[in-house]
VEXDREN-2710 file (C-alpha; in Angstrom, 1 decimal):
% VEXDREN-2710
k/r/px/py/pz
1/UNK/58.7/38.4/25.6
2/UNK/58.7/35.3/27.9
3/UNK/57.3/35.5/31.0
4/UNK/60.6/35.6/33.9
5/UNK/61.2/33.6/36.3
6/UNK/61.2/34.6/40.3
7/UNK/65.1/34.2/40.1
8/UNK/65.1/37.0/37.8
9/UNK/62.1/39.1/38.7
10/UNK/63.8/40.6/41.9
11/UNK/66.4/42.2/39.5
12/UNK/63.8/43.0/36.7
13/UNK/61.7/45.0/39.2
14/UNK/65.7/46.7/40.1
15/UNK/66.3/47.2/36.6
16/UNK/62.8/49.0/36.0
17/UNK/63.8/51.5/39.2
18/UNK/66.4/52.7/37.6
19/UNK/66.1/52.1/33.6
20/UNK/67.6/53.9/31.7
21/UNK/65.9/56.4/29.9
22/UNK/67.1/59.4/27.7
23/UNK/68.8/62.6/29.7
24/UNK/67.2/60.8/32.6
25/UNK/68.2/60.0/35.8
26/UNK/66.3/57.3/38.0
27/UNK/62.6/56.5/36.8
28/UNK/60.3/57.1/39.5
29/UNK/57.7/54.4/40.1
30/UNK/54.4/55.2/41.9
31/UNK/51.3/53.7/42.9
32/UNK/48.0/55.5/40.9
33/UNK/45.7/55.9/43.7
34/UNK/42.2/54.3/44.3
35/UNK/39.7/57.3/43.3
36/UNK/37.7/55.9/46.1
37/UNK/40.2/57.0/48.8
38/UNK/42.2/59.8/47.2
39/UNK/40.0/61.5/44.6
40/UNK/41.2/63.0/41.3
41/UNK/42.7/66.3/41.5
42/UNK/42.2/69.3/39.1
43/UNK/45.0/67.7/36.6
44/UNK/44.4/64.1/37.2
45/UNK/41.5/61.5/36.1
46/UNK/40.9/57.9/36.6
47/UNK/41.5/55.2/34.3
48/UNK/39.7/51.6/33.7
49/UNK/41.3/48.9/32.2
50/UNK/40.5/45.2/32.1
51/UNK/43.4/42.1/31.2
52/UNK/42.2/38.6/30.4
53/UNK/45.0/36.4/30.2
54/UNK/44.8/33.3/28.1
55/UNK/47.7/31.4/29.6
56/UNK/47.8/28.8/32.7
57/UNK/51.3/30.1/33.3
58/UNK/50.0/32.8/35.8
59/UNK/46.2/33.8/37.1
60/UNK/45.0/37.1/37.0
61/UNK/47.2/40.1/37.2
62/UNK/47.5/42.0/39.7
63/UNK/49.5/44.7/39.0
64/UNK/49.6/46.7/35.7
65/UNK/52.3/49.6/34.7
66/UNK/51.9/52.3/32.6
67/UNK/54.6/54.8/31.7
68/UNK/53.8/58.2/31.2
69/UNK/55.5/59.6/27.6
70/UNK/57.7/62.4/26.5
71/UNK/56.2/65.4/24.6
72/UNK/58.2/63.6/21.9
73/UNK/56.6/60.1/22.8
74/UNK/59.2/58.5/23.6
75/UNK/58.8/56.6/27.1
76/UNK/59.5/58.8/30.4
77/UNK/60.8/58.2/33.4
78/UNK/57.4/58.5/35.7
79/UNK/56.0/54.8/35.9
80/UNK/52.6/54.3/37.5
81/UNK/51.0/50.8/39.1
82/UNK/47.2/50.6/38.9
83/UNK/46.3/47.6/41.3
84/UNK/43.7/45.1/40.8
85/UNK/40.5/46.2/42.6
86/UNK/37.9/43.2/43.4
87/UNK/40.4/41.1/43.5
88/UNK/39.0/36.7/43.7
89/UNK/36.1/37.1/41.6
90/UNK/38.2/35.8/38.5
91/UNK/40.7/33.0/37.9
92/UNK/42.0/34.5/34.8
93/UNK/40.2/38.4/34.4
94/UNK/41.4/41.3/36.5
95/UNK/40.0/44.9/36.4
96/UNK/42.1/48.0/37.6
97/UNK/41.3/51.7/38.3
98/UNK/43.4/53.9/39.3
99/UNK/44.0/57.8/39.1
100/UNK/46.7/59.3/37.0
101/UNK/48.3/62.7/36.2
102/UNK/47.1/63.9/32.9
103/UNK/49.5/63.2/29.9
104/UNK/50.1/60.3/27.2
105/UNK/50.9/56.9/28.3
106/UNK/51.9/53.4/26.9
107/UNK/51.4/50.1/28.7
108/UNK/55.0/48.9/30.1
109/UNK/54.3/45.9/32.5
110/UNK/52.2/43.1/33.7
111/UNK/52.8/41.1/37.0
112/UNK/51.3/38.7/39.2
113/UNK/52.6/38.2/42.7
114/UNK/51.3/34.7/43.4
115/UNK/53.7/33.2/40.8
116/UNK/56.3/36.0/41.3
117/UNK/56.4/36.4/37.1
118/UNK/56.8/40.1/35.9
119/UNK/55.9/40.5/32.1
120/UNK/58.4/43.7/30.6
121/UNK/56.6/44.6/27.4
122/UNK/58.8/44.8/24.9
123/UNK/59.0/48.4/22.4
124/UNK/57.0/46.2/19.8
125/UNK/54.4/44.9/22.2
126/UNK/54.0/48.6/23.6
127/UNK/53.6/49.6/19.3
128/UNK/51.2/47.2/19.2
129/UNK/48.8/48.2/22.2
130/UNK/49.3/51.9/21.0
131/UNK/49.1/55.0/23.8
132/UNK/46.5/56.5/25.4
133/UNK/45.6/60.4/27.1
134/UNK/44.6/61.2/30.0
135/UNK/42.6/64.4/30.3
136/UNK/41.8/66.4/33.1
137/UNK/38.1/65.6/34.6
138/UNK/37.4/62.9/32.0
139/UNK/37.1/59.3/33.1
140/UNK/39.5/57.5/30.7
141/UNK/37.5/53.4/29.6
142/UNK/40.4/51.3/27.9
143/UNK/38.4/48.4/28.0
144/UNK/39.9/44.8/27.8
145/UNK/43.7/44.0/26.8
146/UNK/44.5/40.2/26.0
147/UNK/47.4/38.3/26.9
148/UNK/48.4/35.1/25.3
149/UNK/51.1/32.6/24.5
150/UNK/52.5/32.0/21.4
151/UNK/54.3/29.0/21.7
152/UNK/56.9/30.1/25.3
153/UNK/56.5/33.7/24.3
154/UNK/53.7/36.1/25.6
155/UNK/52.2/38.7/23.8
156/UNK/49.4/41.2/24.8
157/UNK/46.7/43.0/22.2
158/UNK/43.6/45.3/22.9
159/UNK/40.5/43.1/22.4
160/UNK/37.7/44.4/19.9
161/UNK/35.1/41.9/22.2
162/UNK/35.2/44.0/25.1
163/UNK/35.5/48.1/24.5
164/UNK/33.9/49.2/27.5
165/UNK/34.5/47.9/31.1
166/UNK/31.1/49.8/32.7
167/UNK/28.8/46.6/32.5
168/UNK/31.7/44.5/34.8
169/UNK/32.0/47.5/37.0
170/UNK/28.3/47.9/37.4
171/UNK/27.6/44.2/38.5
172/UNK/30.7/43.7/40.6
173/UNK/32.1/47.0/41.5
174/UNK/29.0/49.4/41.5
175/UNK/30.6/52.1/43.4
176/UNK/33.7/52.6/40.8
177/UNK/31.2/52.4/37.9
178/UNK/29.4/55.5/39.1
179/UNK/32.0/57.9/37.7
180/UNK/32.2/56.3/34.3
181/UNK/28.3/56.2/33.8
182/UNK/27.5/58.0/30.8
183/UNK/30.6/58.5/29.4
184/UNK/32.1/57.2/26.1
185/UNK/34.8/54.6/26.2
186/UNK/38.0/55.9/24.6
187/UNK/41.3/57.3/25.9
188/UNK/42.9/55.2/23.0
189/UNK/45.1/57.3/20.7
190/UNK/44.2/55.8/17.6
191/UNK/42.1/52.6/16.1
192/UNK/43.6/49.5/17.0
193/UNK/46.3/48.7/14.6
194/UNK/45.8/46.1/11.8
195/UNK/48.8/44.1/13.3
196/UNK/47.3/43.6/16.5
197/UNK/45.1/40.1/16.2
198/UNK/45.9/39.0/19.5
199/UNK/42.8/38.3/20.5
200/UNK/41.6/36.4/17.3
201/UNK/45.1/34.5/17.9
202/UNK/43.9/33.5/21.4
203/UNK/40.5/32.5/20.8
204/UNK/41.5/30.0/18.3
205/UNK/43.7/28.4/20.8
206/UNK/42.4/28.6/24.1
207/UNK/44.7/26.7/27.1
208/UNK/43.6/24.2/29.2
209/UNK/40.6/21.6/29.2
210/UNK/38.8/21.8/32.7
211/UNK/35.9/19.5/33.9
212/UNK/36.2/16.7/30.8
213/UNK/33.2/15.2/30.5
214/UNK/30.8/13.0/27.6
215/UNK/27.9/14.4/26.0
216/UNK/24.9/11.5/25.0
217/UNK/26.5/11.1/21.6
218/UNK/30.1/10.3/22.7
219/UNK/31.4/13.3/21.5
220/UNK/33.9/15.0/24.7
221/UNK/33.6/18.7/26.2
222/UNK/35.7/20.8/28.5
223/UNK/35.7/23.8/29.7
224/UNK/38.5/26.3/28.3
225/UNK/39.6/30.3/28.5
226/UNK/38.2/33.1/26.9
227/UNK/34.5/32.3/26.7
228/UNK/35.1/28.3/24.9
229/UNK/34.8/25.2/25.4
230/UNK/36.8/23.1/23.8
231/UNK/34.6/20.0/22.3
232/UNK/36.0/16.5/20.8
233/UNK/34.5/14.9/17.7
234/UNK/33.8/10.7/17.8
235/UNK/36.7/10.8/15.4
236/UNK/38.9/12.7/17.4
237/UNK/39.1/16.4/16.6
238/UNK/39.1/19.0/18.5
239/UNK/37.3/22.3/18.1
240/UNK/36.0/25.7/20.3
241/UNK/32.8/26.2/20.6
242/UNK/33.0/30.0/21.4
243/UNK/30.6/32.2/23.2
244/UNK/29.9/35.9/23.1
245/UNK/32.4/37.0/25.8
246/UNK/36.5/36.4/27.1
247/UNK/35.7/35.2/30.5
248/UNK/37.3/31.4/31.4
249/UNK/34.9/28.6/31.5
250/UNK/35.2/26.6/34.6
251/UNK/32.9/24.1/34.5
252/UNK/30.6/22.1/31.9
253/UNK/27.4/19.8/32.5
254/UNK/25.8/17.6/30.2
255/UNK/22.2/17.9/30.1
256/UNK/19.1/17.1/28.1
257/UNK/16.9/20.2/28.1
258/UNK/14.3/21.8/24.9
259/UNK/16.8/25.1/24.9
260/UNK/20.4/22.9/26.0
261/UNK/22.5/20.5/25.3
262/UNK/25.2/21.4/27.9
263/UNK/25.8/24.0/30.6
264/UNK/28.8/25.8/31.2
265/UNK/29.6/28.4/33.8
266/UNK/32.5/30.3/34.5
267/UNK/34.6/33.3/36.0
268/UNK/32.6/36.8/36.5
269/UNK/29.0/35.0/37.3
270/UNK/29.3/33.2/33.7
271/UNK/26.1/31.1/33.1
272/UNK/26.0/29.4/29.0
273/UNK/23.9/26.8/27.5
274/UNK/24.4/25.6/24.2
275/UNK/21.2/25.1/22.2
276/UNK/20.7/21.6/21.0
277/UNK/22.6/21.3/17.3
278/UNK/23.8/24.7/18.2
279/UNK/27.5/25.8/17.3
280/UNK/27.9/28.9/19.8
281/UNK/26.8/29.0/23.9
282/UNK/24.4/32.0/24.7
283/UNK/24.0/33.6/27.9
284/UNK/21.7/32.2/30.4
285/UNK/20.1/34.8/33.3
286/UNK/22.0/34.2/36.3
287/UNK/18.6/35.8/38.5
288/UNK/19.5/37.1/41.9
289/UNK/22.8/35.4/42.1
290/UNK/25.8/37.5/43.4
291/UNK/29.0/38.0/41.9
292/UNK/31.7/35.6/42.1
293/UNK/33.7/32.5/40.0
294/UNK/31.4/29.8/39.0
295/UNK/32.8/26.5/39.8
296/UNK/30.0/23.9/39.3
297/UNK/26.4/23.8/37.7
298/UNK/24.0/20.8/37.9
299/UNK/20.0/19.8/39.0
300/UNK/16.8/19.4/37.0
301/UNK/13.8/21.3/36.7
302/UNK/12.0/18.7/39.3
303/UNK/14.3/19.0/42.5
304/UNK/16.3/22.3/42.1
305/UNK/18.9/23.7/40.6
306/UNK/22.9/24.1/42.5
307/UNK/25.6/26.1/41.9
308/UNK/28.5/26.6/43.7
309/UNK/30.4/30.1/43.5
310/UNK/33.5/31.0/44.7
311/UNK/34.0/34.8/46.4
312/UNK/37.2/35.7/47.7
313/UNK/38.4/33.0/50.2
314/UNK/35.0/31.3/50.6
315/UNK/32.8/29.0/48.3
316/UNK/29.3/28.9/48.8
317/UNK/26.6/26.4/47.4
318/UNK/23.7/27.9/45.9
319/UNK/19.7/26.2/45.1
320/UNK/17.0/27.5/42.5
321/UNK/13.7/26.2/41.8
322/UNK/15.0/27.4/38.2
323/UNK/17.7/27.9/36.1
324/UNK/17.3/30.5/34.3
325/UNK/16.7/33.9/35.9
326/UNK/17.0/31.8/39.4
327/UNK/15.9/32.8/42.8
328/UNK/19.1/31.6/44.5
329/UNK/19.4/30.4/48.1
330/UNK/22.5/29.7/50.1
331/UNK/22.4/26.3/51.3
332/UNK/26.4/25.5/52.7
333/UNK/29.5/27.8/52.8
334/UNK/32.8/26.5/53.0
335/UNK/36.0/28.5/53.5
336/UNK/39.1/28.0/51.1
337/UNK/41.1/29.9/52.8
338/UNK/45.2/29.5/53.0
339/UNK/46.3/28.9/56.4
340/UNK/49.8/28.9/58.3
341/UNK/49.7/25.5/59.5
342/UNK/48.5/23.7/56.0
343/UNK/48.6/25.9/53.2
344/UNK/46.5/26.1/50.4
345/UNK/42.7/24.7/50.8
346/UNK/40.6/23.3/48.0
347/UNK/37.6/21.7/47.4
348/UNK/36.8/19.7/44.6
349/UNK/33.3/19.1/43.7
350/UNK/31.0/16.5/41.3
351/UNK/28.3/15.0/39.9
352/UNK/26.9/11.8/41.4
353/UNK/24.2/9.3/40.4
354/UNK/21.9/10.7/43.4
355/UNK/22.8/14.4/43.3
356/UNK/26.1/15.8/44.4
357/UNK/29.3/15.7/46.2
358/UNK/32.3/18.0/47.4
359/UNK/35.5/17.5/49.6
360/UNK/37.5/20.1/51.3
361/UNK/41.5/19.6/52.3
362/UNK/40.8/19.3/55.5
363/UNK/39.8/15.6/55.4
364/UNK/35.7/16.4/55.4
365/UNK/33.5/14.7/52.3
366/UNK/30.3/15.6/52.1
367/UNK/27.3/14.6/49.5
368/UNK/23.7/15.5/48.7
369/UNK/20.9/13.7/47.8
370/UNK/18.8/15.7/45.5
371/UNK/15.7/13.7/45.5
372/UNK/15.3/13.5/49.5
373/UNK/17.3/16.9/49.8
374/UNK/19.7/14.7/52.6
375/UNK/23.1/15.4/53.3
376/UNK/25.5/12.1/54.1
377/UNK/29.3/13.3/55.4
378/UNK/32.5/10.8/56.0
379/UNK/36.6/11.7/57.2
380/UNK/39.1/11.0/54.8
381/UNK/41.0/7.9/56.6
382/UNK/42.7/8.2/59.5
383/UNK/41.9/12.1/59.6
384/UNK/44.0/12.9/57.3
385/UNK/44.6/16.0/54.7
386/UNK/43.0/15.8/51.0
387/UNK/45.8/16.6/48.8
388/UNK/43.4/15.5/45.5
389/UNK/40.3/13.4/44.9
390/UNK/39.6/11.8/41.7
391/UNK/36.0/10.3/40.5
392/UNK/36.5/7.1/38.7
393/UNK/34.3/6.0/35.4
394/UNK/33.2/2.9/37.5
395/UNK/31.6/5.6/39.9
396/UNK/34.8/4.9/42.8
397/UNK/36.7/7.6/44.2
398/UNK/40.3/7.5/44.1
399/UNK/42.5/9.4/46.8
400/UNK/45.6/11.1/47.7
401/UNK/45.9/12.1/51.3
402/UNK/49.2/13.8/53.6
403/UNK/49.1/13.1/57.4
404/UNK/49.5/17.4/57.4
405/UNK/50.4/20.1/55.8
406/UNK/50.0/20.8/52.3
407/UNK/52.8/18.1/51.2
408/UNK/51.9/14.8/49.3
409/UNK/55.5/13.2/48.5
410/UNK/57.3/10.3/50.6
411/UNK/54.2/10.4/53.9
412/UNK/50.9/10.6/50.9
413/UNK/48.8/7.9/51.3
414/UNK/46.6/6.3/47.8
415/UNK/43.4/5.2/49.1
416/UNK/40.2/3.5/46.8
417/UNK/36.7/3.4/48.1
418/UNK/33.6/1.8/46.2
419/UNK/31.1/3.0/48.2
420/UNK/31.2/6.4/48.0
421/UNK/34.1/7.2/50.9
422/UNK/32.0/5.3/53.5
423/UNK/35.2/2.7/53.5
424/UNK/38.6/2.7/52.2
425/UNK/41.0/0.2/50.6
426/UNK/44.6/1.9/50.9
427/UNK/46.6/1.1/47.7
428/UNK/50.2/0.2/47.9
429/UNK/52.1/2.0/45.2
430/UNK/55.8/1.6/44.2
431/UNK/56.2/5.1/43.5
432/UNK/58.7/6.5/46.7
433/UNK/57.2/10.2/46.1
434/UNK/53.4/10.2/45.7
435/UNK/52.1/12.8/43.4
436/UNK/48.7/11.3/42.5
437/UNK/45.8/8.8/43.4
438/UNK/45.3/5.3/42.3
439/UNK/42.9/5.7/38.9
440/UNK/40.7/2.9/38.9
441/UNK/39.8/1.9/34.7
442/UNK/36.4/0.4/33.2
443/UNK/38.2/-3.0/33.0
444/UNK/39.4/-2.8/36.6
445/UNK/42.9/-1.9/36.5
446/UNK/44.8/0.4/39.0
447/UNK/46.8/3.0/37.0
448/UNK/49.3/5.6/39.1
449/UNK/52.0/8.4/37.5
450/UNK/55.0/8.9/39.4
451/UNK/58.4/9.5/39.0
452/UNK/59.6/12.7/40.6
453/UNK/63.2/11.5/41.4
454/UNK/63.0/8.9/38.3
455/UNK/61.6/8.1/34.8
456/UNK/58.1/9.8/34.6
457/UNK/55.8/7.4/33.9
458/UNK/52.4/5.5/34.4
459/UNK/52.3/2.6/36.0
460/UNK/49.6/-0.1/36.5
461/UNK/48.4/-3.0/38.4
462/UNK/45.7/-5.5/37.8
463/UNK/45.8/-7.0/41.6
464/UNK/44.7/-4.2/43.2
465/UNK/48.1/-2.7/43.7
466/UNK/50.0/-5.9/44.7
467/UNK/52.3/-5.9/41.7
468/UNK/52.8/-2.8/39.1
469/UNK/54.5/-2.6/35.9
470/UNK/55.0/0.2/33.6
471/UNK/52.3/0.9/31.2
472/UNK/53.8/4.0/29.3
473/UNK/55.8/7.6/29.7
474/UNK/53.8/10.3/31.2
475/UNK/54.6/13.6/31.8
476/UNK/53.7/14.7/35.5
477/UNK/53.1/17.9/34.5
478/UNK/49.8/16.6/32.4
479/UNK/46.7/15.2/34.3
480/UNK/45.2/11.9/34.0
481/UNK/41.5/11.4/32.6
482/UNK/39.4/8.6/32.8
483/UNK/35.8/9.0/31.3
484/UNK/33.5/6.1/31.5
485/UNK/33.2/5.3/28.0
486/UNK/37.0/4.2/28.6
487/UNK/38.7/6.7/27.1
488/UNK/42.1/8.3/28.9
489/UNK/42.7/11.3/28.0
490/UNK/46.4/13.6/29.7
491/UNK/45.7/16.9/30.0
492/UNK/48.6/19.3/30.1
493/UNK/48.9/22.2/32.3
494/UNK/49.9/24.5/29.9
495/UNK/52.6/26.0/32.3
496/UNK/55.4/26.4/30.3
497/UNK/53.3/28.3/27.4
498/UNK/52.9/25.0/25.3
499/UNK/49.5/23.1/25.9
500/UNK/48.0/19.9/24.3
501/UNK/45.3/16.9/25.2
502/UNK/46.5/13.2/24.3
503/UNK/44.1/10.4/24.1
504/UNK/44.5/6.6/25.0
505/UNK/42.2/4.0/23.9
506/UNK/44.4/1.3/25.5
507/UNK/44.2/2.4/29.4
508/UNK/47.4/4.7/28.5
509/UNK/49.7/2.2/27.1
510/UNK/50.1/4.7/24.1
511/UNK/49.4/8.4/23.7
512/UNK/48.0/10.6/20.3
513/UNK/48.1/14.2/20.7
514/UNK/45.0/15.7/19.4
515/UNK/45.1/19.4/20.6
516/UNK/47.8/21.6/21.2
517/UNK/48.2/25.3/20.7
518/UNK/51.4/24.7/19.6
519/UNK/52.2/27.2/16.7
520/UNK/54.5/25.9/13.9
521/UNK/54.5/28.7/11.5
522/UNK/55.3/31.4/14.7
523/UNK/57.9/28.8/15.7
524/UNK/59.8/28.4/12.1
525/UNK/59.6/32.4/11.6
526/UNK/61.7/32.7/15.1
527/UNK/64.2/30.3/13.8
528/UNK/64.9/32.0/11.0
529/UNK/65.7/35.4/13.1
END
């Protein structure tokens, strides 16, 4: 079933208030209560259940509904919402517990409110996932479902990974994990069908290709969803490099290490290396480190180790003496949180020749030298908002700015600096609408999409902005990628279901596609229905 628009969702969420159900009147919709704050009475118990979604159309859930069956199992007319608990410690993994009558249930409906999209699972999708009991006094572990896109569609399966969600509740939410200690996952009524591969259907086609960057032997990485990276051959192909669990990798670091050949860290406190020739990432101890999204991983064994982790609305930057099993100290915190006046905050962080650097949207850049352990911190010009930052392969940074607000558009500003934002050249570009800064190439060249109102396309200059021509179609909804071998890579966003990675060996004058989860035998047998 495809995902519905906002337009729509207002009269999905009607419809579902008063379906229409067999010698039923109006279905009843209710919220299962946090055992924390109402415990379970003498015909209730609590519930568990995990979703990973491998989509970019949404992040994590935050709502999930389960309709309580007949004694003839067919669906009732009692719908309960279990709401996310712990909500900001994953991009893409949500956990609920709630409390529920006891009685057979079926999974009926995913949403998320911060893209208004509602998912209505269709009488197949509900076969699928099967039903599960709820008994009196016995804590009910459904471990993980999976949601994924097959081609614009979306369809959800019970993962065979993840059984048991006590481990996640244990490290993040320790004092819901206490009443499912020493019990037995289960609550499912039956074995998980032999038509249900939805999670081997996912992990062969993970969406999206964070963080791209060059390993030593000129072979690409990025980091992906459900536990993979995602890692490019010389020749041009494409595989995942898997790991042991579902959670979305955020981040990826090259490095040249006895035990590792790369770093990758993640949502839920994930911490991978791969070993050197190796063809799966293993954990790594993440020490004393608290719970929250990994967003960036880099240092050396001789001046400390950095991590920065997001929790809730505010990032903080991390130091260890050592990776692995690391005694972790704070060392800057930065709030991302949304505000009236601007909207949504970011901060973008990388990897520079003397250590590290990050920039927030309000105008602040700030970078680290590892060696001396100095910190060096510049405006954005003329005080202005960061609307995106981009790191250049000739080691420039490449901006977009808004006077205020959250807006780019007609009053964005493209800025260039070769001296690591100490000073600014502002780039003229011939785009009305500004959507993205002014990519600076090996060989010199200025390259800018645009084309809101217009033709999309990408357009380049080899004056330093003066003149610009059109160097190729480009779709706005992909993102640019320069990597200092030369390479050009656009990266889709995957927002519309369908995602894929082109390449450019000519500074994007043409495009290949190389990946894409695109799924031709799912798209023929839909045809022919």
């Amino acid at each position: 079933m495809n995902l519905i628009d906002p337009a729509r969702r207002a009269l999905r969420h009607a419809l579902l208030a008063c379906a229409l159900v067999a010698a039923a009147g109006c279905t009843t919709i209710s919220t299962a209560p946090d055992p924390l704050k109402t415990p379970p009475k003498a015909n209730e118990s609590v519930a568990v259940v995990s979703i990973t979604g491998n989509t970019a159309q949404v992040t994590a859930m935050d709502v999930v509904s389960v309709t309580r069956l007949n004694a003839d199992g067919s669906s009732g007319n009692s719908i309960f919402n279990l709401t996310q608990v712990a909500p900001g410690l994953a991009r893409d993994t949500s956990l609920f517990v709630g409390v529920l009558p006891a009685g057979a249930y079926e999974f009926s409906g995913l949403s998320n409110s911060a893209t208004n999209q509602f998912l209505h699972m269709t009488p197949t999708m509900r076969q699928r996932v099967g039903h599960f009991t709820i008994v009196p006094g016995t804590p009910t572990d459904l471990g993980r479902l999976i949601m994924t896109p097959v081609n614009t569609n979306v369809v959800v399966g019970r993962s065979s990974t993840i059984t048991t969600n006590l481990p996640m509740m244990q490290r993040f939410v320790p004092e819901q994990a206490q009443r499912f200690a020493g019990t037995t996952p289960g609550g499912w009524d039956g074995m998980r069908t032999s038509n249900d591969r939805v999670e081997e259907y996912a992990r062969l086609r993970p969406v999206g290709a964070d963080n791209m960057v060059e390993l030593s032997d000129g072979r690409v990485v990025a980091a992906s969803r459900l536990g993979s990276l995602l890692i490019r051959s010389t020749e041009g192909y494409w595989r995942v490099l898997p790991s042991t669990g579902l959670e979305s990798l955020l981040h990826v670091t090259p490095v040249d290490r006895p035990d590792a050949s790369l770093i990758a860290a993640g949502e839920f406190s994930t911490l991978l290396r791969l070993p050197p020739g190796g063809d799966r990432l293993v954990p790594i101890d993440t020490g004393d480190l608290p719970p929250g999204n990994l967003l960036f991983v880099d240092g050396n064994d001789r001046t400390g180790w950095y991590i920065a982790e997001q929790s809730g609305s505010e990032v903080t930057l991390f130091k260890s003496p050592r990776l692995a099993a690391g005694t972790w100290t704070p060392v800057r915190k930065e709030s991302v949180a949304r505000s009236f006046w601007s909207g949504q905050n970011s901060l973008w962080i990388w990897r520079t020749p003397q250590g590290l650097a990050y920039a927030l949207s309000t105008g602040q850049i700030h970078a680290l030298d590892y060696a001396s352990g100095g910190w060096r911190s510049q405006a954005a010009p003329n005080g202005s908002r960061i609307v995106m930052i981009e790191v250049n392969p000739t080691g420039s940074l490449s901006l977009l700015t808004s006077p205020g607000g959250g807006f780019a558009g007609v009053f964005a500003s493209l800025y260039l600096s070769k001296d690591q934002g100490a000073t600014w050249k502002e780039i003229k570009s011939d785009f009305n609408v500004k959507v993205a800064p002014p990519y600076e190439t090996l060989g010199g060249a200025l390259l800018n999409p645009g084309g809101v109102f217009s033709d999309r396309e990408l357009h380049a200059s080899d004056d330093g902005g003066k003149i610009w021509k059109k160097r190729s179609p480009f779709a706005l909804e992909s993102r640019l990628v320069l990597l200092p071998s030369g390479k050009a890579f656009a990266v889709d966003r995957g927002l519309h279901g369908l995602f894929s990675v082109q390449s450019s060996a000519d500074e994007g004058a043409t495009w290949k596609t190389e990946y894409s989860n695109f799924d031709a035998k799912a798209f023929e047998a839909a045809q022919k229905k």
